[in-house]
N, C-alpha and C positions, 0 to 999 in steps of 0.2 A: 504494500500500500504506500502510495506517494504521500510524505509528507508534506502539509499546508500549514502555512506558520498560521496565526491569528491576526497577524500583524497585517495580511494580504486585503484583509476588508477596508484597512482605514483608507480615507480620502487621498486620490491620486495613487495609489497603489500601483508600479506594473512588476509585473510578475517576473523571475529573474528565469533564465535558462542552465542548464550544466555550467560549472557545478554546485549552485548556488539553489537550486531549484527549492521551491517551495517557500521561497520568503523576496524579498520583492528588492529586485535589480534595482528602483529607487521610487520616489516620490513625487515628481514633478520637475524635480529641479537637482538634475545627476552632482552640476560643477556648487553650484549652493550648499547642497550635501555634503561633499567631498570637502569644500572649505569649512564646512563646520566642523566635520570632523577632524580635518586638521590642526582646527585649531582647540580640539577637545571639548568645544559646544555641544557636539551631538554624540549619539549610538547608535551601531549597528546592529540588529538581528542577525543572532547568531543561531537562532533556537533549532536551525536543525542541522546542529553538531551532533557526533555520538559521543556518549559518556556512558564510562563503565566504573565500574566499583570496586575494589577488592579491598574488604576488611579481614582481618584475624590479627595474632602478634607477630606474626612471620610475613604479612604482605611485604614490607620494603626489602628484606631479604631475601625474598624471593625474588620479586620483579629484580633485586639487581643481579642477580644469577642468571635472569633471563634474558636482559636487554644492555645496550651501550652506555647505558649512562650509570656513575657512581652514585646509587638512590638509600645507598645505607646510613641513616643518621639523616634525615632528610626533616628539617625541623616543622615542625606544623606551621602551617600558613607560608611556607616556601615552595619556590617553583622551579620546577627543571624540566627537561625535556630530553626521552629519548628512541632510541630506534629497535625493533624488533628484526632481524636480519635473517635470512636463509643461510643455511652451510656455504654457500657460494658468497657470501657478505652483501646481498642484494636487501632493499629496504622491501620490509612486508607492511609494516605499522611505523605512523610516524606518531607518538604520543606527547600530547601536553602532559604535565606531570603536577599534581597539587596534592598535599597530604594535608590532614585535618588534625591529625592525633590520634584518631581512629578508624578514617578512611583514607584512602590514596584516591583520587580521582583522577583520570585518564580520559580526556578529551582529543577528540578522532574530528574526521570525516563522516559524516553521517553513513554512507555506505559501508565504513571499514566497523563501526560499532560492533554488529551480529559476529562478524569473523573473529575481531578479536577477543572478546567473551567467550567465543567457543574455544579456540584456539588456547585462551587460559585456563580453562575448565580443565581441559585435555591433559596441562602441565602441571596440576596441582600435586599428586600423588597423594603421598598421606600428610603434606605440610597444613597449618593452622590458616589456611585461607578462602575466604568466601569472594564469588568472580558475579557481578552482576550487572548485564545489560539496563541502563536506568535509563537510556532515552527518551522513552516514551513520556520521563516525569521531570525531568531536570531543560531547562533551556540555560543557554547561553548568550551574553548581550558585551559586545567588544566597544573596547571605546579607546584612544591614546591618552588618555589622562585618568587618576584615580577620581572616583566617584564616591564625594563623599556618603550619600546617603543608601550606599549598599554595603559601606564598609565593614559590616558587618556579616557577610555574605563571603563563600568562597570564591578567591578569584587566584588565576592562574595571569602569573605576571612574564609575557616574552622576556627570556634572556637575548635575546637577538640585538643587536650585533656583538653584545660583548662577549669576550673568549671564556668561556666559563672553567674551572678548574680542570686539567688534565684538557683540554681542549686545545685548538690549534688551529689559526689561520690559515684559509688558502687563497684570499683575497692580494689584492696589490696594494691596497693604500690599508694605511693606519687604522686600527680601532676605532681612534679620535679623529678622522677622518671619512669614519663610514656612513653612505647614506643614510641607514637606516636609523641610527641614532634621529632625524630626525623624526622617527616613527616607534615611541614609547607605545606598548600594545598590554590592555589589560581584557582578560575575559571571564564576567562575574557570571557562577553559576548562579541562577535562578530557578523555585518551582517554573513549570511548564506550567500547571492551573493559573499563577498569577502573572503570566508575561503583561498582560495586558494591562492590566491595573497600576503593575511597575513603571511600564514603559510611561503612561499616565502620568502616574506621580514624580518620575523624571522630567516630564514636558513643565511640570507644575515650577521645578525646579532651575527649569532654561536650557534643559537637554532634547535638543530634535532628535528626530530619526533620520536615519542616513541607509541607503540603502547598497546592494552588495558592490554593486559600478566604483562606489565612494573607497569601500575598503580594499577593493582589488588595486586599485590606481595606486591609494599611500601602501601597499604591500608593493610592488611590483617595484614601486621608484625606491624604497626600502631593500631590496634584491633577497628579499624573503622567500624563499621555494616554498611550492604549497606540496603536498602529499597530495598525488592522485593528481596536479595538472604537472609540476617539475620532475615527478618520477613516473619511470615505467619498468617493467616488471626486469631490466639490465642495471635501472641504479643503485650507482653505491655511492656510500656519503659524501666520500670525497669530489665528489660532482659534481655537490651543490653547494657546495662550503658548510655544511652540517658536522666537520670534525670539530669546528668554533665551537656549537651549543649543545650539540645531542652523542655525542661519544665522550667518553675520558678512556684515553689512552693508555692509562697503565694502572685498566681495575683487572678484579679477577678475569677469569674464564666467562663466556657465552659464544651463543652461536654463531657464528663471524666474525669470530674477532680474528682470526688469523688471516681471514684476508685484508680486511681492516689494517692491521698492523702489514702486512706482507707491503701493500699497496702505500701507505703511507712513508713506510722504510727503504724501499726497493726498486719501489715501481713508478707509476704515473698512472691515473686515473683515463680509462679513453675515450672520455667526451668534460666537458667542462661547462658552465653554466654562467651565460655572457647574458647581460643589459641593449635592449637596441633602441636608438632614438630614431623614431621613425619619420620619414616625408611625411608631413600630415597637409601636404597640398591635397590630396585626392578627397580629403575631408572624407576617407571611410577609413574603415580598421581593417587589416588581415584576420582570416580568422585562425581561430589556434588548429594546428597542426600543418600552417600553411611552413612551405620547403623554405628555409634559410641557403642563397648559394653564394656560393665564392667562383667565380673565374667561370662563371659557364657549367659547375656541377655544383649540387646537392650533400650540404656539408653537416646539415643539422634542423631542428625544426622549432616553429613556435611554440612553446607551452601555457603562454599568457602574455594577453596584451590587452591593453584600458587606454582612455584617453584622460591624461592626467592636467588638475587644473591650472596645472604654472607649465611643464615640458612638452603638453601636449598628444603625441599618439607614444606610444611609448610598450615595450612588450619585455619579456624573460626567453628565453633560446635554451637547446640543448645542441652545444655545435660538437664535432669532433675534435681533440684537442688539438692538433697537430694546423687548425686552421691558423695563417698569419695573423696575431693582433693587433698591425696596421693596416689590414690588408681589406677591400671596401667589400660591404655584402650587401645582398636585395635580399629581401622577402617576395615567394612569390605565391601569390594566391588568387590560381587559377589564371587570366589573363591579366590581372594586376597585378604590378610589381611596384614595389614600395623598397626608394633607399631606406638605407641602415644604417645608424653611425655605430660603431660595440665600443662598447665601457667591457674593459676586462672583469671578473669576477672571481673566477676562478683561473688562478696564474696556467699557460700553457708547461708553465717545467712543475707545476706543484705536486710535491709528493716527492721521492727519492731523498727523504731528511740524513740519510745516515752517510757521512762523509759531507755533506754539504755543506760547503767554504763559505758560501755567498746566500744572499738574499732572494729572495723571487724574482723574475722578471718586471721589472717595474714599466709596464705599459701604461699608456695616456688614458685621462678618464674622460 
């Protein structure tokens, strides 16, 4: 059954597409939105996020046997974020991470909820933990600034861009240099029964709504990979610069982590995850999946693109590493072709740390 946020009735409402579906692409006024939320005036509807559960006194020790991130000692009301991998170190779940004290909360993709609930069921064994699909009853409301009057409510606070413990750049410019610091992200759970009422008494307070167009644009200029648009069933972290927030590089044992480390120590990652500033003469957008080419061939593809209210057309790529970082690319979608300017992201040499004398490639932003 498709989920329909509540939020889809109010005035001016349009309905959002993949993969936002069921809560409303915006309101009336996409770049109004978008500036409101950047400037932490409004919220977006998040309510059909998956959230999953796992209570007992073994959750955090568990989950950190089971995923990339260091989650033992994980103080209540802190947030981390990490990844569920295959033997081949490929991303299956990308999780938001909140503990309460006696719950661990685990916010997804609404599609990925049912999987990974079962998925954890499967791995419990005879350990002290209870795994519980809560979707149906909990929503989710995002905003870039803390909210005083839900402060009281669980919210999972983005680590994004900072390099979090055990974590590791694979970007070219500075921490304190990185987009996304302009894009502080918080996302307060809420009952599902009261979205509406909430959302209400946030309007009461001088919080709009902002709808999905609003938050894909400050994510996308942010160079935040989403689960489910920046990955496909080949990546692995390093691809997206996910060793920054959702790996720690030197915890125990779990599933992937040897190529993780293999790939980090040895190797290079073979695709990387570039920024494109688009022609926005044509006044339309490419759509995602449209071909990225370099020189006459097909080097990589759209995974997200918005039209953002200061840069304008603007998208995220998964190109192959080895394309030149100075070197010009189209997007082409179907008989339109849209230049591209790339902001690097993911350095072309990142990865090989072990012997490494020197810095990254320091490419133009």
């Amino acid at each position: 059954m498709t989920y329909l946020s509540p939020l889809l009735s109010l005035p001016g409402a349009v309905a959002s597409g993949a993969p936002d579906l069921g809560t409303a692409s915006h309101y009336g006024d996409p770049f109004k939105e978008q500036r409101a939320l950047a400037r932490g005036t409004a919220v977006v509807d998040l309510s059909h996020r998956g959230v999953v559960t796992v209570t007992g006194p073994d959750r955090l020790s568990w989950l950190n046997t089971l995923s990339s991130q260091l989650l033992l000692g994980l103080q209540p009301g802190s947030s981390s974020e990490t990844l569920l991998l295959t033997v081949q170190g490929r991303i299956e779940y990308n999780a938001r991470v909140v503990d309460d004290g006696t719950t661990t909360w685990l916010i997804v993709e609404g599609s990925e909820a049912e999987g990974l609930a079962a998925w954890l069921d499967r791995m419990k064994f005879m350990l002290r933990v209870e795994i519980a699909d809560v979707s149906d009853a909990w929503a989710a409301l995002g905003s870039v600034k803390p909210i005083e009057s839900l402060a009281d409510r669980t919210v999972w606070v983005d680590p994004w861009p900072r390099v979090t413990e055990g974590g590791y750049a694979y970007s070219v410019v500075t921490e304190d240099d990185h987009p996304g610091l302009e894009r502080p992200w918080f996302e307060y759970l809420v009952p599902q029964a009261d979205l509406t009422t909430i959302v209400a008494g946030l309007a009461e307070h001088g919080l709009s709504l902002a709808g999905a167009m609003a938050s894909e644009a400050l994510r996308v200029a942010a160079w935040r990979p989403r689960s489910g648009a920046e990955t496909d069933e080949k990546t692995i972290p390093h691809e997206l610069d996910l060793i920054r927030t959702a790996v720690h590089l030197s915890k125990g044992c779990y599933k992937g982590q040897e190529t993780v480390a293999r790939v980090h120590n040895l190797g290079h990652p073979p695709r990387r995850l570039v920024f494109l500033q688009l022609d926005g003469s044509q006044h339309t957008l490419p759509a995602v999946g449209s071909a990225v080419v370099a020189g006459g061939r097909t080097v990589g593809t759209v995974t997200s693109v918005a039209q953002h209210y200061e840069m304008g057309a603007v998208a995220l790529a998964i190109i192959k590493r080895s394309v030149d970082p100075l070197g010009e690319l189209v997007v082409q979608d179907g008989d339109e072709t849209y230049a591209a300017a790339q902001e690097i992201i993911v350095a072309p040499d990142a990865g090989q740390v072990v012997g490494r004398a020197t810095g990254f490639l320091k490419g133009r932003r």
